[in-house]
Structure formats: structure tokens, C-alpha cells
N, C-alpha and C positions, 0 to 999 in steps of 0.2 A: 487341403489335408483335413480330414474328419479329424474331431474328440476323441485322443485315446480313452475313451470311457469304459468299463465292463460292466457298471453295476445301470442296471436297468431303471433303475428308479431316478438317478441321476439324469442321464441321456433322454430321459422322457423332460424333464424338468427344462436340460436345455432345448431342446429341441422346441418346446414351448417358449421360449422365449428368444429363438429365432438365431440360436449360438450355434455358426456351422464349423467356423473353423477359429484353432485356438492362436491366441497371441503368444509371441515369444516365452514370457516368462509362462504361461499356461503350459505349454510345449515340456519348457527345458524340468517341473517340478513332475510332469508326470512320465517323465522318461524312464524306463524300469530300473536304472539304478540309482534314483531314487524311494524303491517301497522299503518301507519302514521305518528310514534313515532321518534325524536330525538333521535340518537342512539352514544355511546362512544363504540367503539372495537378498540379492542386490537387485531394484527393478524402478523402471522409469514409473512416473507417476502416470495412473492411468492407463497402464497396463493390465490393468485385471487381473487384480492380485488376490483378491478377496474370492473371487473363483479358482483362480489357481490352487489356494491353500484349500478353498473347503472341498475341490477335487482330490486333494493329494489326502486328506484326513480321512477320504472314505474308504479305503481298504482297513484301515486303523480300526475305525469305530463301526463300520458295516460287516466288514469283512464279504460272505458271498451272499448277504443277507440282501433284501429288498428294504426292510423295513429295521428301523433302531431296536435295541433289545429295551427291555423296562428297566429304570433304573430311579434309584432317588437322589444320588449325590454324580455332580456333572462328568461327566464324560473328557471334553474339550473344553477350555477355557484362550478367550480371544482378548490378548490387551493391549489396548487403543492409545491413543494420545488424548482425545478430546471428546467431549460428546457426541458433537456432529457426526464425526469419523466411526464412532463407535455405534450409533443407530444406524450408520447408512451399511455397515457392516452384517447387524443383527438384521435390517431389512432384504440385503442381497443372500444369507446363507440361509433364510427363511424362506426364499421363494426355491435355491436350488436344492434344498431335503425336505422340500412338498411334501414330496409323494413314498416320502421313509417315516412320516408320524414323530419327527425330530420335533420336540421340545425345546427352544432357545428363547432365553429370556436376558435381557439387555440390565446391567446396573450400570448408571452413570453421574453424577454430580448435576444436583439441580432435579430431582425427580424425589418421588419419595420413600425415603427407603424403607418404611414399615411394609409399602404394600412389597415392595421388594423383598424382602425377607420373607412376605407371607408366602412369595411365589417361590423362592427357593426353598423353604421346607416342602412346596408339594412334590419337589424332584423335579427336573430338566436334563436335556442330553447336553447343548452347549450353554455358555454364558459369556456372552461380549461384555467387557464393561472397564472404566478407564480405572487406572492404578490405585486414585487415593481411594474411592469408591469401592473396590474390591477388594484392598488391604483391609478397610472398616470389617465389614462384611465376616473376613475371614478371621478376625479378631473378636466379633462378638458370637461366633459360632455360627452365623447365617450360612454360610456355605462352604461347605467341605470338600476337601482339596483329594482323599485317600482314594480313590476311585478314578482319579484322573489320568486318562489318557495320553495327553496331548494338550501344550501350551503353543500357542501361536502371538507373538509381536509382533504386532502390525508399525509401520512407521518408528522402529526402534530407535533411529536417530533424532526423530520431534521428542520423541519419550525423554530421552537423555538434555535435549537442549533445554525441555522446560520442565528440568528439576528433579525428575522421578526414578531417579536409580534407587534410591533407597527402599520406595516402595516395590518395584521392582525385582531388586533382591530379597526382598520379604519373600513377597509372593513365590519363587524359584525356590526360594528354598525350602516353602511349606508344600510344595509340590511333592510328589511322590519320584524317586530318581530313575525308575525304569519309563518314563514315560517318553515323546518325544518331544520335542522343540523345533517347531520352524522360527526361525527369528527374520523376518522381514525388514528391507530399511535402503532407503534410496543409494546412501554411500555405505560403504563400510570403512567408516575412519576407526583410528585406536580404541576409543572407548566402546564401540560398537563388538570388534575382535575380541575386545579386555572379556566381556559379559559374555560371549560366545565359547572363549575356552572356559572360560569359569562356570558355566551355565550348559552348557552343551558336550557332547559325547561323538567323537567322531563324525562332526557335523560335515557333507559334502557342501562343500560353496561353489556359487549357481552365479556367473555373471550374466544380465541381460542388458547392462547397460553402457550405450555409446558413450565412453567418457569422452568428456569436451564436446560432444556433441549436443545440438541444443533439440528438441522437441520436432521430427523431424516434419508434421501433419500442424502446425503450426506456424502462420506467418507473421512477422515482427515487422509492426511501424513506430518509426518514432515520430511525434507531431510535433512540428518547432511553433511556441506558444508566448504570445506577449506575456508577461509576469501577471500582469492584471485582469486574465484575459481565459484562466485557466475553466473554470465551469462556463463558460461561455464556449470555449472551446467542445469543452464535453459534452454538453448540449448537443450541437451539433454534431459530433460524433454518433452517437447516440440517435440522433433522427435517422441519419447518412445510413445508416446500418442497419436499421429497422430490425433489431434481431434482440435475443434475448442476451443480457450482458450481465459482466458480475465488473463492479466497480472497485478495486480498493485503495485505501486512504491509509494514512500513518498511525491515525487516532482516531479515539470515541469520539474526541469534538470534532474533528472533519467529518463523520460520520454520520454524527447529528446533524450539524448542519449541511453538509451536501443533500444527506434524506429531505429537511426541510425546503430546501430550494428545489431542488429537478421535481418536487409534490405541488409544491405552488406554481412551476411553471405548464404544470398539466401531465407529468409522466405518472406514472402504475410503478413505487417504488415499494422496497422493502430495505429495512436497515438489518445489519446484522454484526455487534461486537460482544463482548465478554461483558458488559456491565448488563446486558442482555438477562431475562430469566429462559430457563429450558424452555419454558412454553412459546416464549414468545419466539428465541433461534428456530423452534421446528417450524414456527408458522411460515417466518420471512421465508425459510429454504422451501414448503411447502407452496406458498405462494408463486415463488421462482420455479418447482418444477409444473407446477400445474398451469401456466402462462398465466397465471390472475397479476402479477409483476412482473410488469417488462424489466425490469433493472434491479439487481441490491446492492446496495452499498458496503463494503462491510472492513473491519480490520483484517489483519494477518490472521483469523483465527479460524476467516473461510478457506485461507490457501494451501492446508495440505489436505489429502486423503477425498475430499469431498468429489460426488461423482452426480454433476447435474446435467441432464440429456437435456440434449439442443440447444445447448450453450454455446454459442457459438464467439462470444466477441468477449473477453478480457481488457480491460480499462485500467493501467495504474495513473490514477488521478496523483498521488503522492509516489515519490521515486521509491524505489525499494532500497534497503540501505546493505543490501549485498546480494552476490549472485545465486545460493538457495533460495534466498525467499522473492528473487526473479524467475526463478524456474519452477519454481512452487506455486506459486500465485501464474502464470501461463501455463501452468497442467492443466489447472481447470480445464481448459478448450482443449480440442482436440484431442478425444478419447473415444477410444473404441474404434477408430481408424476415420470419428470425421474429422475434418479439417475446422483450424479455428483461428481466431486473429488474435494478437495480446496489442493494444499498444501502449505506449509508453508515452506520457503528456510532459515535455520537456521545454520548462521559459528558458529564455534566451540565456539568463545567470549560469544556468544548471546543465548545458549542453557538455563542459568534459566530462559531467558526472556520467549521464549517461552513455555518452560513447565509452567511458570506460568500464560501465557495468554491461554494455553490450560486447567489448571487447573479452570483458572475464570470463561471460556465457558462450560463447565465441557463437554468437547470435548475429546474420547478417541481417541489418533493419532496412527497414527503407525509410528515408527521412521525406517527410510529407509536411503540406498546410492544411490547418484546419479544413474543414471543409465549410464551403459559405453558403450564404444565404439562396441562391444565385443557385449550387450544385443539390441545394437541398431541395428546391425547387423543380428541378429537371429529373431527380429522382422519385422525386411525389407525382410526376405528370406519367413516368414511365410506369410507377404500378399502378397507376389509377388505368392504364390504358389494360392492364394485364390484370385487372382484378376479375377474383375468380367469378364472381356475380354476374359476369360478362359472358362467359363461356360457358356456362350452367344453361341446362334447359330448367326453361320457369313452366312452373305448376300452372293446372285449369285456373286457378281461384288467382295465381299471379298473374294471366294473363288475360282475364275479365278484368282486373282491377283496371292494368295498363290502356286495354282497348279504351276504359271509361276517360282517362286522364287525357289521352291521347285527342276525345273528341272533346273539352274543355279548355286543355291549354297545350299552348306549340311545345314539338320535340324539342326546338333549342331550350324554352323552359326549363322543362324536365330533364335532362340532359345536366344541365347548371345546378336544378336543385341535387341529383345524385353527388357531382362535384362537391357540394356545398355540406352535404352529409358525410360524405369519407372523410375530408379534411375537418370535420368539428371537432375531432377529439387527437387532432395533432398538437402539439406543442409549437411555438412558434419559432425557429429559428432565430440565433443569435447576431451579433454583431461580430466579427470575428477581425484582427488588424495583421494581414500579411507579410509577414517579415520577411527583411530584403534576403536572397539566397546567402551563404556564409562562400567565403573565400573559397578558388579549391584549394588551396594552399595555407595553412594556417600558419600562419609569422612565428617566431620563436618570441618568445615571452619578455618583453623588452623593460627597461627601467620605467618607476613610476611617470606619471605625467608630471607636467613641468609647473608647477604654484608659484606665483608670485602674489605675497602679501602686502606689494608696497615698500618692503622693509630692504632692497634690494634686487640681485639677480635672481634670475629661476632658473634650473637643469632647461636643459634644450628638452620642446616636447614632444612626445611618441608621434600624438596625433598633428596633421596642417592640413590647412583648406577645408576643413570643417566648420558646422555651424554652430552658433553662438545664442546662450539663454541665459539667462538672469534668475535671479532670486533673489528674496526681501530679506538677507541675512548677512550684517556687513560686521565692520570690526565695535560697532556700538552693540552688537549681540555677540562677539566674540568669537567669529566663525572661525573655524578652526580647519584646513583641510584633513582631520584626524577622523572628524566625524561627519565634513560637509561632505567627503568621495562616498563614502557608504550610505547617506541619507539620497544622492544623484541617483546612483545604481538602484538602489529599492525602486525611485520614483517614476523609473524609465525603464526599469528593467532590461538593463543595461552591465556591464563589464567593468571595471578602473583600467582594461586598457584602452576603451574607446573614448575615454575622458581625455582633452587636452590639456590644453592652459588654465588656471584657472587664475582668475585675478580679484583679489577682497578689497572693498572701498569701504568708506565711511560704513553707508548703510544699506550696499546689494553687494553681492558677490556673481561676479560673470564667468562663465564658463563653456569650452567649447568642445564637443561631441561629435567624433568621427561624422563624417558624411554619408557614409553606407545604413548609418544607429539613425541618424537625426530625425530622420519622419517618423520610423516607431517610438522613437525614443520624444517625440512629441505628443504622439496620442496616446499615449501610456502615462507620462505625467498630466495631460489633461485629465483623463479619467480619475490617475490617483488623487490628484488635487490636493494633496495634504501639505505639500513647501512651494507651490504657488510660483513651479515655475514656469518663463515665459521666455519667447523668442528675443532675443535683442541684440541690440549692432555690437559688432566688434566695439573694444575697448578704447579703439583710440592708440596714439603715440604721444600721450602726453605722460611724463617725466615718472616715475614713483612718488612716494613721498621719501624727502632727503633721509640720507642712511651712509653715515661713519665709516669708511671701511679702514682706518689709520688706528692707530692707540689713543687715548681718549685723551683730550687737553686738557692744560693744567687749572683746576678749579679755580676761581678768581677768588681771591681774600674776602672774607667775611667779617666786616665790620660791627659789632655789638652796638645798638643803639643804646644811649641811655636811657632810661626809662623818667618820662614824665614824674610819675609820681611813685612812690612805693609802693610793694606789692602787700594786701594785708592789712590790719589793721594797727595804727600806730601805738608804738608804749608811751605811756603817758607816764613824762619824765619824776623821777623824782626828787621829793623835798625833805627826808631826812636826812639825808647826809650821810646815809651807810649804803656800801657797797652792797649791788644787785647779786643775784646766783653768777650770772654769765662773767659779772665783773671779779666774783671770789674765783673762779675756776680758773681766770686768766693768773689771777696775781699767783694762785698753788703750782700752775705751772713755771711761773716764770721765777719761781723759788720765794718770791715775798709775802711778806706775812700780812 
């Protein structure tokens, strides 16, 4: 199905960039009952929204025109949640009113806004720019609201989560009220509707999206990951896939330091979080769309609105901590109708997390192992056989060079040397520890494991016929199972229900670990190394140490020794003949004189 377009100047714009046919939510805003109207849509990420709205705004501000009229105060104004969101905006409506002489100039946080202001006294048709930014702007008299056409909210629901209603309703309401309003936004919950009746005029609401449906050009892995084990993991992800990836982390420190590490092991990284300056965010995203960065790293601040071609693989190195910013962060990939991977790096502790955030998304995953050293390898053999250098005809001057090589040294040589050159600037694949598959049946959640400190009996325990390890923390360090179960689970990344018996001596404490856990849960404490622990023999059937279980027997009688000598130093008796203090106090009480 063609662009319902009519204005000529548009359809040429798309047509240059190779738009034949429109995506749902493109479809449903330029349907003709919507011209003119205030519109509420709802629309998956990645949909092509940002076409959508600057299609639907051209009969508004074009009318049958080719070209924009002259104006000095804006026309349309576009507001965003975020920087990123808001230049990648001002860059897509810049290239679709080419060829209308449209004037659109971007304010955002983190740029400068003198020259900003310089630019909006010369006059523009649009102005993308995120809330506080424009609220400023419109407060200090930079740009004038009386002329306005059309307000357009992009991601209306990020706007609202981080903070910005207030600016918001500034803005709306310094607005002129005959104008339109598209309001744009993934969900329409209450507070979204609240701003809509309040803000809008017999707005038509546009649904495009599958609820409970997840991202349908998008496939979901989950990777089951030792605890220890996770950038090692990713590493090789990341080779496996040879494709350009967007990484994200919970925080700036994961951020940093994952940028640090995948850079020293030889990747083309970029980082990208909010402690970030504008110059540097445009570079990383710059970098990622121009292949100069195979990878970035970034917080939640890359996962909504952003739209980076050929992106193909999504990576949450940290779990997401609910189902929007799961679906938000796998938008990235797949858009525009290609297909993309998300996956999700889940230690063995953290597995109902994410089955239940895959549950909420109602996302079917496929649970997978890392990929090894071994697959990384038989991938590297297969594009080297299909590199494109192979299948090119070589040039006069490339093929005097060969003829010369060829009479100096053997094809197997040179053959080895090509080898030897594609692989220099790989990264080298990790170690990766294969955990044992999970049950298909997962047990109902049983009472703790069974402690014994010596002091007595223990609860019967979950785990039997498991293996047995030690650690150098007994009851002379005061080991406690309060804090020894949670120090085991870190160190093996591990469960409290795969722990057994535990049993505290003097000066180790022994402890026994399902037999399905036992082998990862050994190479995982050997790498952590930080409570030293070690395989060892079962306990033994020797006794506890004795332990009371009656009412406590009767104290034996406590005999007062006398004391050798007195405590103190002696009074030295005296020789007048008159009574001491202690001896007057005696006789006043005793009534004599």
C-alpha cells in the first residue's frame, strides 16, 4: 500500500529515502478522519512515529502549498523527553520538509542556549526541544508561543515518569488554544488521559498497539550465566554475533566500568549515561550509527525514542527492574520491519527474576548457554570462508602484486598470512562455565536447609546425596548460618535451596550443595576466592558437642573463701582513747551517748 501523501514536496522527500509503504501507526494518523483533529495515539516503539506526526502536521502547516510560508515565531513545536530523543527527532523532520525550505531548529539541555536564542529570534517553522529547556526559553522571551499551530508530545508517558508535568502544563497552556495537539505515548494510563482531557479538544484516539503482546520482529534469549561469569559471558555474546549491539547496565558505575573492560579486551566501544555532556552523548550515538563502535554501553537513558539503523542485537547485561523499561530497551532492535535479538544475561540467583519479567512481557525467550570458545571459533572459520575479499574481483595492480607473492612464497603461506590478518583485530574469546540444564519441573519452595551448630539436632534437610566443602570460618569466628547461607550463595552463585546440611566446628564450617549446583558451584567459588572455599569429606558420625535438652540442674552451693589477708590498706589502730567516726555513728544509732 502507497503513502497516502498529496503534498508533493513530502512524497519526493520520501521516496528519496526509500519509504514505499507506511507502518500501522503511519496508516491509522493519516486516515482522513483524522485532518485537522487533535489526536491521542498510542503506538509501539519504533513504529515510526516521528513520520507519522510530521506527515499528519502537513496539511496544517503546508496546506496545498509546496513550500512553508515566511514566518518569524514557530509554527509547530515538538516536546520530547530527552536530548537524544529530541535531536534524533529534529534530524528525521529535517530531512522529511527538505524540499518545503522548513526551518527547524532543536533546544535541548546541555547545548548552548545563547546561540539558541540567537537562532530563534531569526524565525523557524518547527522547534523540537525537551521541556525544562523550552519552558526556560519561553520565560525569558526567546521564543514565542502566539503563532502556533500545533504541539506534538512525543513519548508523553517517559515525560510524565521523569518529572515534567509541571513544565508541561506551562508550556500547554502558554500555547494558543485554537491550535492542535497530537499527544503521542506508548500506554495511555490515567495520568496520560488526565493531560489529554485537560489539554486537548475532542481528541480522536488511535490504538496501534498489541497489548500484551511483545515486539513482534524481535527474538528473546535468555542466557543462563555463572554469577562470576557475567562480562565473560558478554564477551562472547558479542563476538557470537558480530553485529552492531547496544548494551545496558543499571548504572553509570557499570557503565564505566564495562566501557573499560570490553576497550581493553580489544572491542570499538562507546559509553553513553547522563553524567555524560551533550557533546560527548551525540559522539557515542554518532560513533554507533556510523560503525566507528561496534558496541555502547549505556544506562536507561538510551532505551526509549532512540532510532539506530542496523542495530541489530540488544544486550541487558543488568536485569531490568520492570516490564516498560524491558520493552523499552528491546525496541531499540527491530524497527522499521528488520528483525533483532534482545537478550537478557541471567546468573543462576536471578533466574525467577527473569522468568517473571518474561512472564509480565508475555515475551516467549529461549533459554540458552553462553556461547564458548569452541562456537566462537567455528563462527570465525565460517565468515572467513565467506569474506567478502574472496568473492571480489581484484584490481590490475592487486593482481601484479599476488602474481609477485605467489613466485617468492607458497600459497599455503599466504593463505595463513590473510588468516592471520582478519583475526588481529578480534577480541579473544572468554572462558565461559556451562551450567547444568534446570529441572523440567521446579519443586515447590521447601523449608530452609537443615544447620547444625553442634548445639544439638537440625530440621531434616532439603538437600541428600550432595557434595560436601568447607570453609575456614568456625565458631572461634562466630559463624553464624544468618550470614554464612548468603556469603555461600554469592560465592557459587548459587540458591539457599540448593544448600544442605550445614555443620560449624571449632574453626571450619562444612557444608553440603545439591549435586546438580556442585561443579558450577565449585568453579565459581574458585574464581570468586574471597571465603576460600574448598571441597571436603563429609562430616563424619561423630556425636555434637553435648547439649541440655532437660531444665537446668540445681547450682551447687558456693562456698565464700576467706580471705588470706585484708583487702586495702590497714587503719592504724589508735592511741587516744577516743572513739573513731565509724565507732560515734555506731553508738548514735544504738541510742548511746
Amino acid at each position: 500500500m502507497p503513502f497516502p501523501v498529496t503534498n508533493p514536496s513530502l512524497a519526493r522527500a520520501l521516496a528519496q529515502r526509500g519509504y514505499a509503504e507506511p507502518t500501522s501507526v503511519q496508516s491509522a494518523v493519516l486516515a482522513p478522519e483524522t485532518e485537522g483533529r487533535d489526536l491521542l495515539v498510542s503506538a509501539q516503539t519504533g513504529s515510526g512515529k516521528t513520520v507519522a506526526f510530521g506527515l499528519a502536521l502537513a496539511g496544517t502547516v503546508l496546506g496545498e502549498s509546496e513550500t512553508m510560508p515566511a514566518t518569524k515565531a514557530p509554527l509547530v513545536l515538538v516536546i520530547a523527553p530527552t536530548r537524544e530523543l529530541a535531536l534524533q527527532v529534529h534530524a528525521e523532520l529535517t530531512w522529511l520538509y527538505e524540499f518545503t525550505g522548513a526551518r527547524i531548529l532543536s533546544c535541548v539541555g546541555g547545548m548552548d542556549a545563547r546561540r539558541e536564542a540567537k537562532l530563534l529570534h531569526g524565525g523557524c517553522h518547527f522547534v523540537v526541544g525537551t521541556p525544562g529547556r523550552l519552558k526556560d526559553h519561553i520565560e525569558r522571551g526567546n521564543l514565542r508561543l502566539d503563532e502556533l499551530e500545533a504541539v506534538v508530545l512525543d513519548e508523553a508517558d517517559e515525560m510524565l515518569d521523569l518529572g515534567f508535568r509541571e513544565e508541561l502544563e506551562f508550556i500547554l497552556s502558554a500555547a494558543p488554544e485554537s491550535r492542535r495537539t497530537l499527544l503521542f505515548s506508548a500506554t495511555i494510563a490515567r495520568e496520560i488521559a488526565a493531560l489529554a482531557r485537560t489539554y486537548q479538544q475532542n481528541a480522536l484516539r488511535i490504538d496501534t498497539v498489541a497489548h500484551n503482546q511483545p515486539h513482534a520482529d524481535i527474538e528473546y534469549r535468555a542466557v543462563r550465566v555463572a554469577g562470576h561469569e557475567l562480562e565473560a559471558a558478554l564477551v562472547n555474546i558479542l563476538r557470537a554475533q558480530d553485529s552492531r549491539a547496544l548494551v545496558f547496565c543499571a548504572t553509570r558505575d557499570n557503565v564505566r566500568t564495562l566501557h573499560a573492560n570490553l576497550m581493553a579486551r580489544g572491542f570499538t566501544a562507546a559509553a553513553l549515561s547522563g553524567e555524560l555532556s551533550q557533546a560527548e552523548r551525540n559522539a557515542a550515538l554518532s560513533a554507533l550509527r556510523d560503525g566507528r563502535a561496534q558496541v555502547c554501553i549505556a544506562t536507561d537513558v538510551a532505551a526509549r525514542g532512540l532510532d539506530l539503523p542496523d542495530l541489530d542485537l540488544v544486550v541487558h547485561a543488568d536485569l531490568p527492574t520492570n516490564k516498560a523499561t524491558f520493552l523499552h530497551r528491546s525496541g531499540r532492535t527491530g524497527r522499521a520491519g528488520r528483525k533483532g535479538v534482545s537478550v537478557l544475561l541471567v546468573p543462576h540467583m536471578r533466574r525467577r527474576r527473569a522468568e517473571m519479567l518474561l512472564r509480565e512481557a508475555n515475551a516467549e525467550a529461549i533459554w540458552v548457554d553462553p556461547p564458548t570458545p569452541a562456537d566462537i571459533r567455528a563462527k570465525d572459520e565460517e565468515r572467513l570462508l565467506s569474506h567478502p575479499s574472496l568473492s571480489e574481483t581484484p584490481g590490475e595492480t592487486a593482481l601484479t602484486l599476488a602474481a609477485k607473492l605467489l613466485e617468492r612464497t607458497a600459497p599455503e603461506v599466504i593463505a595463513a598470512a590473510f588468516v592471520k590478518l582478519a583475526e588481529a583485530h578480534l577480541p579473544v574469546p572468554a572462558h565461559v562455565t556451562i551450567l547444568p540444564p534446570e529441572p523440567a519441573s521446579r519443586p515447590a519452595r521447601a523449608p530452609r536447609a537443615g544447620v547444625d551448630t553442634g548445639h544439638g539436632p537440625s530440621p531434616r534437610a532439603v538437600v541428600s546425596n550432595g557434595s560436601w566443602f568447607r570453609v575456614a570460618l568456625g565458631r572461634k569466628q562466630n559463624a553464624d548460618p544468618r550470614w554464612l547461607i548468603p556469603l555461600i550463595c554469592k560465592a557459587g552463585g548459587i540458591t539457599k535451596q540448593e544448600i544442605g546440611t550445614i555443620r560449624i566446628f571449632d574453626r571450619e564450617t562444612k557444608f553440603e550443595i545439591a549435586s546438580h549446583a556442585a561443579q558450577a558451584f565449585s568453579t565459581a567459588a574458585a574464581a570468586q576466592g574471597e571465603a576460600q572455599i574448598q571441597p571436603a569429606a563429609p562430616p563424619g558420625n561423630a556425636p555434637p558437642r553435648p547439649h541440655f535438652d532437660g531444665p537446668p540442674t540445681a547450682r551447687p552451693a558456693f562456698k565464700k573463701k576467706q580471705a588470706d589477708k585484708p583487702y586495702g590498706k590497714p587503719r592504724a589502730p589508735k592511741t587516744d582513747g577516743k572513739p573513731n567516726e565509724q565507732q560515734r555513728r555506731r553508738r548514735n544509732k544504738d541510742g548511746r551517748p
